[in-house]
N, C-alpha and C positions, 0 to 999 in steps of 0.2 A: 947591312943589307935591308931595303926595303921589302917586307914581305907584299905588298901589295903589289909590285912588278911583276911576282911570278905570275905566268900563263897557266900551267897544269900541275897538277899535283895528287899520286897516287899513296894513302899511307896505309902503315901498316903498324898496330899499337901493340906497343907489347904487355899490356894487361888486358882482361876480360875476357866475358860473356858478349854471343850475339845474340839480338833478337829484334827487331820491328822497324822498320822505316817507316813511313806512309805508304796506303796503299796507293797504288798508280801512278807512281815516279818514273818518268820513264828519260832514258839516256838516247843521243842522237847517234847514226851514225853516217855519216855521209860517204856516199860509192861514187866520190867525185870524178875519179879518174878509173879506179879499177887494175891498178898496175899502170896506166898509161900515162907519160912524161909531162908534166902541165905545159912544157913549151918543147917544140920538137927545130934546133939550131935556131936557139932564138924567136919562131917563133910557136904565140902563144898557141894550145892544140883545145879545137873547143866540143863541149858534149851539144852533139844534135838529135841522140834519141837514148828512151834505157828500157829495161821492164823488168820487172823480176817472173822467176816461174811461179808453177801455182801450187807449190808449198812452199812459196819465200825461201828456199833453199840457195837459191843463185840470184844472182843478176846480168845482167849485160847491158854493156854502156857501149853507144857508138859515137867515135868522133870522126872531126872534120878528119880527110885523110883518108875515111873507110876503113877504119881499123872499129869491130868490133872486140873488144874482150867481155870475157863471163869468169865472174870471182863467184866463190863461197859470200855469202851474206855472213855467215857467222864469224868467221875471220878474216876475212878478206884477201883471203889465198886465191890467186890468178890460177885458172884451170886454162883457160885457151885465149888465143888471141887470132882473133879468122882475118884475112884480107880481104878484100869486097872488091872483086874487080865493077866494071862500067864500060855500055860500050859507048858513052860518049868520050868527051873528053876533058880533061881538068876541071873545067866550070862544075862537073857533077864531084863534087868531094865530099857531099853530106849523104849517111846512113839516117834517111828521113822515118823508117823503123822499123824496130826489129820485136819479135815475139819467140816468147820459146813452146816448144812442144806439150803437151798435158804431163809427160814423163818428164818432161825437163831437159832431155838428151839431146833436143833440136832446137835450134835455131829456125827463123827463118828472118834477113833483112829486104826492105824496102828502100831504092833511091831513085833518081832522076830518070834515069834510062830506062823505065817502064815495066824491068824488070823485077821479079819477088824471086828472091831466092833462097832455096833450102838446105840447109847445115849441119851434118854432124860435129856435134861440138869435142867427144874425144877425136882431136886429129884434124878437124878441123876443113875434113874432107865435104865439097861442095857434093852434094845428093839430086841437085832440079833446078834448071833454071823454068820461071814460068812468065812468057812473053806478056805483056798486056797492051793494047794500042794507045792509053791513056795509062799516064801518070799513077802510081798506086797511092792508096792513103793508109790501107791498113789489112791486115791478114790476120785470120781467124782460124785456130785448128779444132776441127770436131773434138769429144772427149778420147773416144781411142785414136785418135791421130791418123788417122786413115784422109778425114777430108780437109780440106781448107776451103774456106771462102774467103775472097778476096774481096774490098769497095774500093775503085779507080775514083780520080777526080772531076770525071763524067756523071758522078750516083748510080755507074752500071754495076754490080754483083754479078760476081763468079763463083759456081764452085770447081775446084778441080781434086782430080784425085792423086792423092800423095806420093804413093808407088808407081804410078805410073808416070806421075808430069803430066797426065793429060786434061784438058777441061771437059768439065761433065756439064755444067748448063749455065748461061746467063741470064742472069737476073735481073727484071726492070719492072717498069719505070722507075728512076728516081729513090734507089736505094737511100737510107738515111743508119741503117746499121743492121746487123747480121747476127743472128747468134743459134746454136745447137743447143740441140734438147739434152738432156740428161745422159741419155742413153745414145746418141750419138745419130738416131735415126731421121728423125725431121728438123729443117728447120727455121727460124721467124726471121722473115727481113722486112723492115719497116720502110715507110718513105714518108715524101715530100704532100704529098695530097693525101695525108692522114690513112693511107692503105695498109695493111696491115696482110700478108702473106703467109701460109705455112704450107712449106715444098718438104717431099721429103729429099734426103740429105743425098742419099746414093744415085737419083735420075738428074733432079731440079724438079720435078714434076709438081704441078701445084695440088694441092691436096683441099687447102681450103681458105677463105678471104674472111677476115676479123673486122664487121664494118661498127662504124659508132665515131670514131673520131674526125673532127672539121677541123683539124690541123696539121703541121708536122709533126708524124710521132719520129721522136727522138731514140727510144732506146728499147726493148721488150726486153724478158727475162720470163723464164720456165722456172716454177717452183718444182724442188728438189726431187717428187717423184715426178716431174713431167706433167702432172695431168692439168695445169691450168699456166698462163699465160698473162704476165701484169705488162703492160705497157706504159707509156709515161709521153705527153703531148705537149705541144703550142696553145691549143685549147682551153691549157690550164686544167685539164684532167688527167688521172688514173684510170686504166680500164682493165677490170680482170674477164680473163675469159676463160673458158671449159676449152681447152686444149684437144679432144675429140672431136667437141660437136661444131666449134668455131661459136658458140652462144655467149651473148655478153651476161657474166654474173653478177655485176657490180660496176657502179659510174663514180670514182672519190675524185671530189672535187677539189679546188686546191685556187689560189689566190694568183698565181704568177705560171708563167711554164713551165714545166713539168722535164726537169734534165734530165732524171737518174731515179731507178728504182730498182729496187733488189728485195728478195724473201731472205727471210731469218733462214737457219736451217733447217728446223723444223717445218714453215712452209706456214706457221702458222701467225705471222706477221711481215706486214710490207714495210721498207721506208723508202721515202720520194725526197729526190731536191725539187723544193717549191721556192724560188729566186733568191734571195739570200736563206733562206729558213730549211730544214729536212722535216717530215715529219713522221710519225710513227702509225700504223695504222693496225689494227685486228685485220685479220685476211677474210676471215670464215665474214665478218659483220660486215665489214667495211668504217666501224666505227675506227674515231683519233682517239688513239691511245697518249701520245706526245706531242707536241710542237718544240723543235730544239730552234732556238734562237741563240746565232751569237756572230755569225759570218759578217763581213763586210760587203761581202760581193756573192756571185751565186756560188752555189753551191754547184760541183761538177758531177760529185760522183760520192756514193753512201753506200756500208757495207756492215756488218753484222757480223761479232765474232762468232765463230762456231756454238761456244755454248749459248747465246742470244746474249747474255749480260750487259753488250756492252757495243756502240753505234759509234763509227767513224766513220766524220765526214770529210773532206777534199773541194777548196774555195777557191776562186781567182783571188781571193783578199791575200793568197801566199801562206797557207795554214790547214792545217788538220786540227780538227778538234775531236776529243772525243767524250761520250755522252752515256748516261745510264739509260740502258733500253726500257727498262719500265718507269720511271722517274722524268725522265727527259735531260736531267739535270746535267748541269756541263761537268766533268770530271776533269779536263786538261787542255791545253792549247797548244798547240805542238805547234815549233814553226824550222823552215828551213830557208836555203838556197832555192829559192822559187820565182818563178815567174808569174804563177799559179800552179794549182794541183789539180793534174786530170783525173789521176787511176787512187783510190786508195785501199787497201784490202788487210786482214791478221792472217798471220802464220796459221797452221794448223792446229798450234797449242793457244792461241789466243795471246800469247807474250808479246808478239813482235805486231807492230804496223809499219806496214810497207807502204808509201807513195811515191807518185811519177808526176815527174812535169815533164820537164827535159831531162835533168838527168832521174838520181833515184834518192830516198834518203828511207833509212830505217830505225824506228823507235823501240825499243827494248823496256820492258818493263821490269824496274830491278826487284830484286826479291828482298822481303822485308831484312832488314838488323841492327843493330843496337852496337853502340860504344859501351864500355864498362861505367857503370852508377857514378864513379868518383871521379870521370874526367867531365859531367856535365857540370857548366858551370862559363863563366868568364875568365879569359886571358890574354895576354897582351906579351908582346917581345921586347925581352926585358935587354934591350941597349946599353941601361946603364951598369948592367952588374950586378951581382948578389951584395954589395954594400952602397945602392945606389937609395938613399931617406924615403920613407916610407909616402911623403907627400910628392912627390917626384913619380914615383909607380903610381900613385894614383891618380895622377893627371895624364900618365903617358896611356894608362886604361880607360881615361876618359873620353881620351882624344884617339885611340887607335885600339879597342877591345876589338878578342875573337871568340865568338860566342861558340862553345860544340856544346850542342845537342845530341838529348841522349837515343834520338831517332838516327845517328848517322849525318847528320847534317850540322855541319862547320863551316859557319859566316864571319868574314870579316870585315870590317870597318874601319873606317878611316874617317876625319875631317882637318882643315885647314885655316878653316873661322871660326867662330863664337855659335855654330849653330851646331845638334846635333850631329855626332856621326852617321852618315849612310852606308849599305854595305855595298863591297868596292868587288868584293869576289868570295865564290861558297864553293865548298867540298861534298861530294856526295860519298859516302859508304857501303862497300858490298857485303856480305857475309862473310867473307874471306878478312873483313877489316882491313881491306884493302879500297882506296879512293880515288877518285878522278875530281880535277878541279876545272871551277867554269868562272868565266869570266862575270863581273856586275851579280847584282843580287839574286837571289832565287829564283830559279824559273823549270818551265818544262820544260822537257827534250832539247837543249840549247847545247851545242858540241863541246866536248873536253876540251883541253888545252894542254893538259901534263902531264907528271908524274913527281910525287914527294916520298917522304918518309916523316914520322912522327914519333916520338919515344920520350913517356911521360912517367914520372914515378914520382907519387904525390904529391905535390903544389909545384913541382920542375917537372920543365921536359927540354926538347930539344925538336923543333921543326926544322926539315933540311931539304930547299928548294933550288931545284938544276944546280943540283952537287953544292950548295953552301947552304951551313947551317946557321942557327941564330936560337938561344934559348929563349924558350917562355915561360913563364909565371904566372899562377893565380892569382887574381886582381885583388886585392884589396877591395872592400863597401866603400864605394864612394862619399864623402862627406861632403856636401851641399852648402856651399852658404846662402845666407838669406837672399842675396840677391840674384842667385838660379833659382831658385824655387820660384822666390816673384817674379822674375821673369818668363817665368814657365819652361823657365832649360832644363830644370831639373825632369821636370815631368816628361818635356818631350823626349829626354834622352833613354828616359824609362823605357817609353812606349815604344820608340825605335828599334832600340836595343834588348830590349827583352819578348819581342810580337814574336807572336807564332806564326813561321812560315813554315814551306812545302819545298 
């Protein structure tokens, strides 16, 4: 058996102590389907919209078809599966998008036929349908769920009221996005001619205009107690304002357009996507605190774990990365099945990051642990037997070592020339001393593949991949001739094979 064919591999060792990974290792999970069939009588069934709720607890994935379902994020247990009627006809097959409730308990989908409509998700019972004369693009529920606002693909705003089904006021010119305050009472919708509006929430009534910007503001956001107002422009500015008075408290300028801004929790720092870069700012000063550099393309959309520590960002380059909030520094590269990344956010505990393109993917951050002291080291799968010449194992470990570390991380290697070996596929380890394997060499958040077993007792063990096993053994010191040293084999194999990865 070649070990390097297996796909995944979960193990479980039967000696030791746990204790320490690296910190910020985080494991993929993709909500590709959600329960739903990849291909429905042949054909293939594709994801056109997803979201998770707003404690990462659920997701909902809608596909071609109009079938919404909503899984558990943590295991991926199917809670409901809605059907989305339409009153056009077949051509409208796509759930262009859905949002869930601040509780989590509702749904509400967007499609072609102009219609938003609203969902209890035990049961799956339709609650509201709400007319619009123009196309929807996106729905927004106040905090306690009472309101929604709606942006058609006219830039008209709506808000209407939830129990009722009824609209309460529309909103113009030239909406460019929508969002509620804290408390659920007023709130900011931005536009096209850099206008900047705060209505309260229950009339539409406007209360007061935020002027200062000479472009399209793209996005506003209310720090946490409500009393101020960060916007984010085409201008290439940030603008905070006193939420009361409608007065501008601060102008942070920025190199490129201004996508995406959001406050820490505390309120006491902003971060901006400035065109490929995010950057970090003091609120109170307006001083940069960070500039995180590392995207390919712009940046969509930046968010802030609860406790502050720690800054994820969302790229058209197809990646999340994430960043130490007072450092800048890059901590991880997370990439998935993407398009690009619109939405990115953490869980309530700061463990999980959750992003949206089209569909959904969530990263997990695993918890530190350790392999036992005497299985770190080098080994290799011993083919030939327990009577196989001692110069024989040493070239079979030169040419195909699996290196475990005593962090939980088991790499293996391969080559087929005169050059060093690369790693071909790596193991991650949970506390439980249980693993999941991934494909090519070490990396972030990159998807599982399997499930194994491992069972080692002093310089033997036994690895056993999709039901076959194959022993292994501790390598032998390799012995060098002159002519890999001068060649530099010997070294490069060193360096390869013994680097410290993540």
């Amino acid at each position: 058996m070649r070990l390097l064919q297996v796909s995944t591999i979960a193990i479980s060792l039967c000696a030791g102590a746990n204790a320490a990974i690296a910190n910020d290792i985080y494991a993929m999970t993709k909500f590709a389907f959600c329960g739903v069939p990849e291909s429905d009588s042949g054909v293939l069934v594709s994801i056109t919209s997803s979201a998770f709720s707003q404690d990462g607890a659920r997701v909902a994935i809608g596909t071609h078809g109009r079938i919404v379902r909503v899984c558990e994020t943590a295991t991926g247990r199917a809670i409901a599966s809605i059907a989305v009627p339409t009153a056009r006809d077949k051509s409208d097959e796509h759930i262009e998008f859905v949002a869930f409730s601040p509780d989590g308990t509702r749904v509400v989908t967007v499609s072609r036929d102009r219609a938003v409509r609203l969902w209890e998700i035990a049961g799956g019972r339709e609650l509201a349908t709400l007319q619009h004369p123009e196309p929807v693009a996106s729905a927004t529920f106040s905090p306690d769920g009472t309101r929604l606002a709606t942006l058609a693909s006219d830039w008209i705003g709506r808000i209407w009221d939830v129990a009722g089904g009824r609209e309460v006021a529309v909103l113009e010119p030239q909406i460019t996005s929508v969002v509620f305050s804290p408390d659920g009472s007023r709130l900011v919708a931005t536009g096209w001619e850099g206008t900047v509006h705060i209505r309260d929430a229950a009339t539409g009534r406007e209360i007061s205009v935020l002027k200062g910007h000479e472009g399209k503001v793209n996005k506003a956001r209310f720090s946490p107690d409500g009393g101020r107002i960060v916007t984010a422009s085409d201008d290439k500015t940030v603008r905070v304002f006193d939420a009361a008075s409608g007065r501008e408290l601060r102008s942070l300028k920025h190199l490129s357009r201004v996508s995406s801004v959001a406050f820490s929790a505390d309120g006491a720092r902003i971060v901006t996507g400035d065109g490929k870069d995010a950057r970090v700012f003091d609120a109170a000063s307006g001083r940069e605190i960070a500039a995180l550099k590392g995207h390919g393309s712009a940046v969509n959309d930046a968010a802030f774990s609860r406790d502050g520590t720690r800054i994820a960002t969302a790229s058209d380059d197809r990646s999340v990365r994430l960043w130490d909030a007072r450092s800048g520094a890059e901590i991880a590269k997370l990439e998935g099945d993407f398009t690009g990344v619109d939405t990115v956010m953490f869980d309530a505990d700061g463990r999980r990051i959750l992003a949206t393109g089209v569909t959904s993917i969530m990263w997990t951050k695993r918890l530190p642990t350790s392999l036992p002291a005497s299985l770190a080291g080098l080994w290799f799968a011993n083919i030939g037997g327990p009577d196989e010449p001692a110069e024989f194992t040493r070239e079979r470990c030169v040419r195909s070592p699996i290196r475990i570390n005593g962090d939980g991380l088991i790499v293996f290697f391969d080559t087929d020339s005169s050059a060093p070996p690369l790693p071909v596929m790596h193991l991650r380890c949970a506390p439980d001393l249980t693993c999941q394997s991934f494909a090519g060499a070490p990396a972030q958040g990159v998807e599982a593949r399997g499930t194994g077993k491992l069972e080692v007792s002093g310089n033997a063990g036994k690895l056993c991949l999709d039901g076959e096993c194959q022993p292994i053994v501790r390598c032998l010191a390799p012995k060098w001739t002159d002519q890999q040293r001068k060649s530099g084999f010997a070294k490069k194999w060193e360096t390869e094979v013994n680097a410290r990865r993540r």
